[in-house]
N, C-alpha and C positions, 0 to 999 in steps of 0.2 A: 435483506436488501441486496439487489446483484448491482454491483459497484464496474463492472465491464462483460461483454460478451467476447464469445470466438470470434467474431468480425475485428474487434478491438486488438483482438493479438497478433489477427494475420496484420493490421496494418503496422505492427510493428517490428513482425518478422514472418513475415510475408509464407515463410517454408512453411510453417508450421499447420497449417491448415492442410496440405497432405501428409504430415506424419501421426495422423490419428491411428493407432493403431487397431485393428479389427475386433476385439475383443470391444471397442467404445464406441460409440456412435459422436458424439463431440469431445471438448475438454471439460464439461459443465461439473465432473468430479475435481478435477483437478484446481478447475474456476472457482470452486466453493472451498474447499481446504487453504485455499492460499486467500481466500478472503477470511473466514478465520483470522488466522495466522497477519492479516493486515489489522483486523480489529483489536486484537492480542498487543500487535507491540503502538499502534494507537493511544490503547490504555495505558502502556506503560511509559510508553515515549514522551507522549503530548496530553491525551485527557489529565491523566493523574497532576500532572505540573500547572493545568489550565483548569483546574477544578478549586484544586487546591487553593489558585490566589484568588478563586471567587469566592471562598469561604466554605466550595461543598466537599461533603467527603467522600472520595471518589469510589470506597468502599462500602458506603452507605446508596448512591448513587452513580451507579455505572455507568459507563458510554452507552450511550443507546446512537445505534446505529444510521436511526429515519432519524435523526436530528441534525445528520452530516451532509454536506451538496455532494453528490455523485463526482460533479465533475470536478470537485477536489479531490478526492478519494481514488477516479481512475486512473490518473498514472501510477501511483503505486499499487494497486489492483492489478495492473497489465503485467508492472515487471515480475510482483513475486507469482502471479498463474506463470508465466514464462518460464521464473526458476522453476518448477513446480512441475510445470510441463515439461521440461528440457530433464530434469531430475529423473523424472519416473522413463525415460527414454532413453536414460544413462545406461551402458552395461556395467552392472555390479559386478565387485569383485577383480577386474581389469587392474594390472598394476599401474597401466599408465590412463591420464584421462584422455577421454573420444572427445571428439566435435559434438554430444549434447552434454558430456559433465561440463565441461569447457565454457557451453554455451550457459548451463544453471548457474556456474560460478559469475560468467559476467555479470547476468541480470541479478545473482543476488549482489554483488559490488554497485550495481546502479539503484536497488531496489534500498540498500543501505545509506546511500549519499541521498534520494530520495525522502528517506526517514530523518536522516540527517535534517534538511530543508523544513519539513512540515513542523521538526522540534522546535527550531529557531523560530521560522516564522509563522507559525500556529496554524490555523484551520478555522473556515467561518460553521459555526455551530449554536444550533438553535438552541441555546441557554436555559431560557425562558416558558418553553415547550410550548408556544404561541404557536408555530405552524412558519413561521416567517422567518427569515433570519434577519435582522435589525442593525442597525448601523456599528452598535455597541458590541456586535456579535461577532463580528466579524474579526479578522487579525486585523491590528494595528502597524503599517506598513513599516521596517526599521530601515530609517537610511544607513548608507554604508560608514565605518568610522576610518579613521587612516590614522594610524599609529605616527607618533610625533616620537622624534628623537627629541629626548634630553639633552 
């Protein structure tokens, strides 16, 4: 399942759509590893913990991917192709970092607080494998709590 395109990342960093390098024709390598790598800590972040309290075992029953809304999944799709992209455009080896290490490290710090967000507040996921996602399916909104002095 492709969870964002090249268009998705120039809108979020706009340069990046002329630093393809010549050897690639788009990032659609880079787009696909970092989706991976989205599904991976999915598993381990949020399916596994949301599996869990429905009684499945997450091990027995994996994240399947066409079960998730796209447009849940593409902001964190965009940051870590971004890290991913910026990463592979790093100079290796440089003792100090350039403007794309620099740039990999930010979007992995937004791609984390990102993961951070989806932990808390879950992800709508077709449970059921109906086809539909259902009301039940969906994250249960948490309002915010305000810590009370003693």
């Amino acid at each position: 399942m492709i969870f964002c395109t090249d268009s998705d990342l120039t809108a979020v960093a706009a340069d990046v759509r002329h630093l393809v390098p010549a050897e690639l024709d788009d990032w659609s390598v880079q787009r696909a590893l970092a989706e991976e790598a989205v599904l991976r800590d999915l598993s381990r972040v949020w399916y596994g913990p949301a599996a869990r309290a429905r009684g499945i075992d997450p091990a027995a029953v994996p994240l399947d991917p066409s079960r998730l809304t796209s447009a849940d999944i593409k902001p964190l799709a965009v940051l870590k192709s971004l890290e991913v992209v910026y990463g592979y455009l790093a100079k290796p080896g440089s003792r100090e970092a350039d403007g794309f290490e620099r740039s990999a490290d930010r979007y992995h710090r937004r791609y984390g607080e990102e993961l951070n967000n989806i932990a808390t507040a879950g992800l709508a996921y077709d449970w059921d494998a109906s086809g539909v996602i259902e009301t039940g399916e969906t994250p249960t909104p948490r309002t915010p709590r305000r810590l009370a002095r003693s």
